[in-house]
C-alpha positions as CSV (number, residue, x, y, z in Angstrom):
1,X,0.0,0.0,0.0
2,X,2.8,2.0,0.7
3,X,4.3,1.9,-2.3
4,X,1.0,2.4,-4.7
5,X,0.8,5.6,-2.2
6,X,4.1,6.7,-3.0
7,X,3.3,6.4,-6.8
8,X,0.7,9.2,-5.9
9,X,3.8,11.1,-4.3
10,X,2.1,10.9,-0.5
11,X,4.1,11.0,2.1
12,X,3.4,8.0,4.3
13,X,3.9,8.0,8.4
14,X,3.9,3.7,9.4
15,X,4.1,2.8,13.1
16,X,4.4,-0.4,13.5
17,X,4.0,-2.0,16.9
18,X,5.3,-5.0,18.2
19,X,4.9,-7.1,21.5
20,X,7.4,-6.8,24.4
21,X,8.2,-10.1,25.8
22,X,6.8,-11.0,29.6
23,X,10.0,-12.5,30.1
24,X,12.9,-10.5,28.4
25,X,11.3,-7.2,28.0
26,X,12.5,-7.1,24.5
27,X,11.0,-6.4,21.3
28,X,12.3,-7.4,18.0
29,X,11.2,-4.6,16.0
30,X,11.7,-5.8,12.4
31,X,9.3,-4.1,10.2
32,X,12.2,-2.3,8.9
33,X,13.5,-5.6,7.5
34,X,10.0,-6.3,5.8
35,X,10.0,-2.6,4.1
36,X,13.5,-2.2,2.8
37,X,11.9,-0.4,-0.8
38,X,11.0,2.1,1.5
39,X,13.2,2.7,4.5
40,X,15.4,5.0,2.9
41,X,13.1,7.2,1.5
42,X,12.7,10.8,3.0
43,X,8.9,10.8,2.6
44,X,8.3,7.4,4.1
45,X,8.7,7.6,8.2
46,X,8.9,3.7,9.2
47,X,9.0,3.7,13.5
48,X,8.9,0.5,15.1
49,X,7.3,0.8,18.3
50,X,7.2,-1.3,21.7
51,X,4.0,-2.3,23.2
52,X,6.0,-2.1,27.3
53,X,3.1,-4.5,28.6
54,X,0.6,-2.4,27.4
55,X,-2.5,-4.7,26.7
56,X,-4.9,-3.1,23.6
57,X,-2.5,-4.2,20.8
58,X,-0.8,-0.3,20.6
59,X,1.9,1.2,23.2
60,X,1.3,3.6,25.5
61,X,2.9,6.9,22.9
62,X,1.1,5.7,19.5
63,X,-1.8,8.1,20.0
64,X,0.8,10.8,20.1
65,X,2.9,9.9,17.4
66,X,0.1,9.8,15.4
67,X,-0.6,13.5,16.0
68,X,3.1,14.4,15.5
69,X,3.1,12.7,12.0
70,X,-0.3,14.4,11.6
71,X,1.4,17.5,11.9
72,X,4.5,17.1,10.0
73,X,2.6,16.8,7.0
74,X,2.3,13.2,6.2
75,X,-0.8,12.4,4.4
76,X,-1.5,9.0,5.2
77,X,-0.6,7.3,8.3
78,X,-0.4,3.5,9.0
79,X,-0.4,1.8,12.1
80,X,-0.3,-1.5,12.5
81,X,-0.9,-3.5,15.8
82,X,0.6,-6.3,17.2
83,X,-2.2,-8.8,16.5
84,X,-5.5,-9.8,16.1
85,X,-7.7,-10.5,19.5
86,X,-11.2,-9.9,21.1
87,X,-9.2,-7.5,23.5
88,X,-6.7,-6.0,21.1
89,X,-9.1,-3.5,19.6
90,X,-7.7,0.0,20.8
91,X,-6.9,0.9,17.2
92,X,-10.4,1.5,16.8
93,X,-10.8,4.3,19.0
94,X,-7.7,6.2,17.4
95,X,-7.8,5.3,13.7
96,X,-10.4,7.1,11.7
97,X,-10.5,3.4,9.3
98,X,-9.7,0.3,10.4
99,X,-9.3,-2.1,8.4
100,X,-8.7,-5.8,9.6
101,X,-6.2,-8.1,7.6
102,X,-6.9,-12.1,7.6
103,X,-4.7,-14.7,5.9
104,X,-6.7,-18.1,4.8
105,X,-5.5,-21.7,6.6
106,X,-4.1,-20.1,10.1
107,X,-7.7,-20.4,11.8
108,X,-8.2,-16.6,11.1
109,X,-11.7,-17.9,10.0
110,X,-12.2,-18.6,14.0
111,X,-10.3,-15.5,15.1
112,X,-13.1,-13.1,12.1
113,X,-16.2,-14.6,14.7
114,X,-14.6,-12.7,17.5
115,X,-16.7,-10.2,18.9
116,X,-14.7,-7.4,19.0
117,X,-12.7,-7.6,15.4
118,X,-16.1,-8.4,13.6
119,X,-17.4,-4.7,15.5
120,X,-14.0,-2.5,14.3
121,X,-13.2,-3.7,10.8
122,X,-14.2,-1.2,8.2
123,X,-12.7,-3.4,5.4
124,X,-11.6,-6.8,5.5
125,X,-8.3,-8.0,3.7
126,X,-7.7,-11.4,3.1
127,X,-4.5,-11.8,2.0
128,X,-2.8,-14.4,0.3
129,X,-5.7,-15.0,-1.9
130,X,-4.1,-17.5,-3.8
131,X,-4.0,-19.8,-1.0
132,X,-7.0,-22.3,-1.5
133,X,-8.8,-21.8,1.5
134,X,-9.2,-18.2,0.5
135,X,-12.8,-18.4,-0.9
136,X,-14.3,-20.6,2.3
137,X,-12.5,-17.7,4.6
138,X,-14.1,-14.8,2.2
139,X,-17.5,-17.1,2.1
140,X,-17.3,-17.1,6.6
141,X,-16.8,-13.6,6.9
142,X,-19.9,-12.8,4.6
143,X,-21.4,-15.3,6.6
144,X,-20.9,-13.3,9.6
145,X,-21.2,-9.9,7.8
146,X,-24.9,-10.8,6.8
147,X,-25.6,-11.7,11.1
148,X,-24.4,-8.6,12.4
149,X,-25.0,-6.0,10.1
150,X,-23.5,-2.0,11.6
151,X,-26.2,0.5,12.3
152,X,-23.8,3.0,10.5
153,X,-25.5,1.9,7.9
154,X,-21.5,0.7,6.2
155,X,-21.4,-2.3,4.3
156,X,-18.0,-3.6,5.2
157,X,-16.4,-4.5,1.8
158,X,-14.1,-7.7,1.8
159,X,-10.7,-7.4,-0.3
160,X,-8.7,-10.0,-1.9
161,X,-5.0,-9.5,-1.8
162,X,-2.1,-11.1,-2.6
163,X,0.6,-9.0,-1.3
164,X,3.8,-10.3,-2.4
165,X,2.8,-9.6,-6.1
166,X,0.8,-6.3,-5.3
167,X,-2.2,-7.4,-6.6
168,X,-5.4,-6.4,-5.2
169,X,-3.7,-3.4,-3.0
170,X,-5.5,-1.1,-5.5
171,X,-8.8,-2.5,-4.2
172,X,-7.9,-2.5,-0.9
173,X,-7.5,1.5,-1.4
174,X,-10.3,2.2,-3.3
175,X,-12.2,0.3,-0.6
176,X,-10.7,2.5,2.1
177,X,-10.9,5.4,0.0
178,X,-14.7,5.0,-0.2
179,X,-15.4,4.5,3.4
180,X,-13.2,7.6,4.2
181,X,-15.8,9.4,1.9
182,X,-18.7,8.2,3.3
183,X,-19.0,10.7,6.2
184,X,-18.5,7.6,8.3
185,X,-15.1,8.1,9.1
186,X,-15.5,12.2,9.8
187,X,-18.8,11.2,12.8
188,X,-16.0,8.4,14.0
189,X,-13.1,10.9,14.3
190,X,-15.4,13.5,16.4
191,X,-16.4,10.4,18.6
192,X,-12.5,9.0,18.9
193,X,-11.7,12.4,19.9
194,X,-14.1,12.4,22.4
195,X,-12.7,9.2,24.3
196,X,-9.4,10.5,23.5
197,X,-9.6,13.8,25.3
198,X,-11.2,11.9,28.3
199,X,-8.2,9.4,28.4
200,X,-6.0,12.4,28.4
201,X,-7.9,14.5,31.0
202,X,-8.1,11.2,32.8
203,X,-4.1,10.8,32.9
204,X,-3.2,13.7,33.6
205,X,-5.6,13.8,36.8
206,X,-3.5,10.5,37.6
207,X,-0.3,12.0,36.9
208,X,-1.0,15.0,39.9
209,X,-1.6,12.3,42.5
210,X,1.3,12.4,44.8
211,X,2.7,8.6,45.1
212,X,2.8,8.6,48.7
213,X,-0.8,9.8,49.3
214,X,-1.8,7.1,47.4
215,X,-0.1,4.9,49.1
216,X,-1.5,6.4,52.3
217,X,-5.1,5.8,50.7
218,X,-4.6,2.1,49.7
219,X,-3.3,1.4,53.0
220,X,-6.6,3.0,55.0
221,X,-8.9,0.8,52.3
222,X,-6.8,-2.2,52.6
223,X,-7.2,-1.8,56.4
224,X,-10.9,-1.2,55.9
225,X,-10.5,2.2,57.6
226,X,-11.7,4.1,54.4
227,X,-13.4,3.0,51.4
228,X,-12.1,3.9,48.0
229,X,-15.6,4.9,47.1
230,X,-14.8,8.0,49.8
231,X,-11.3,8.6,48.9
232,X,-11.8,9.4,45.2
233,X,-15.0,11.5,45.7
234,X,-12.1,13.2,48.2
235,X,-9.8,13.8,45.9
236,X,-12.2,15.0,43.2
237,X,-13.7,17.9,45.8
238,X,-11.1,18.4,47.7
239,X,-7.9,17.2,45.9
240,X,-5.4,14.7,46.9
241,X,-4.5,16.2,50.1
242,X,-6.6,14.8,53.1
243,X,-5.1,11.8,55.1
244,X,-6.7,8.8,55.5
């Protein structure tokens, strides 16, 4: 996609995130490796990022870097998560299109019933079409598609790919493009803003709380000689100075 974007001189922002091992703390960041027609170009930004333990399938500063690209001037920005999960669905509330890639013969047809990737995708992608399991994984999502139809009113459009030889990445634009120009996308960006801005209010709140009043405050609930009920209402009237 990348590089049909780049044919339409775009300049392209990709943050790609990858887990952090539970046992290491290590990451092995190689989307580099996987994009070497691009790394070197000055109006392609590749940044591998770190998910730190963060659960959602993003790390804690994607929201951010997003907004920095955003500003920088890059027209379209990519971010890719670490993986595909009933839980892993934060890309949802900062994307303004999501679009959900499955590849045929890895179970992905069990992993598309999933709740919470069949709610997010705005286009599906199966890739490696070639593969011949392809048609009974595009046949299962429209399956599922026809069960749980989105009161947006969106049809969610299903795209066959076969990345290695760039086919179908054309459609998988167009069908991107299309939903982007629906008006969809422009109500879904007011509404990610909205959680966004409380998320942000929310930290920052956090971030005032002196470490050892909390401490103070877990102690007394712990103890059962406060509830935290009463300590937070506390803190929101009075601020995070009373002792407990």
């Amino acid at each position: 996609m990348t590089t049909a974007l780049r044919k339409e001189n775009r300049r392209v922002g990709i943050l790609a995130v990858d887990p952090t091992s539970p046992f290491t703390g290590g990451a092995i960041l190689g989307d580099r490796v996987r994009m070497q027609a691009h790394y070197s170009d000055s109006d392609v930004f590749i940044r591998s990022m770190a998910t730190r333990g963060r659960l959602g399938g993003l790390s804690a500063a994607t929201a951010d870097l997003v907004l920095l690209l955003d500003a920088a001037g890059y027209d379209t920005i990519f971010v890719e998560t670490v993986g595909v999960g009933q839980d892993e669905i934060d890309i949802a509330r900062l994307a303004d299109i999501t679009a959900v890639v499955l590849v045929p013969g890895l179970g992905d047809d069990v992993q598309a019933i999933k709740a919470g990737i069949m709610e997010i995708a705005d286009v599906y992608v199966v890739n490696k079409a070639d593969h011949p399991q392809a048609g009974k994984l595009e046949h299962d999502l429209q399956s599922l598609l026809s069960l749980a139809p989105r009161t947006d009113g969106w049809t969610t459009p299903i795209v066959r790919c076969i990345a290695t030889e760039g086919a179908g990445v054309q459609d998988a634009l167009a069908a991107i493009r299309s939903f982007h120009d629906s008006g969809i996308a422009r109500r879904r960006l007011v509404q990610n803003w909205n959680v966004r801005l409380r998320e942000m209010y929310r930290e920052r709140l956090a971030e005032r709380l002196p470490a050892d009043q909390v401490e103070r405050a877990a102690e007394a609930v712990s103890a059962r000689r406060s509830d935290p009920y009463t300590i937070v209402n506390d803190w929101i009237t009075n601020g995070p100075i009373r002792r407990h």
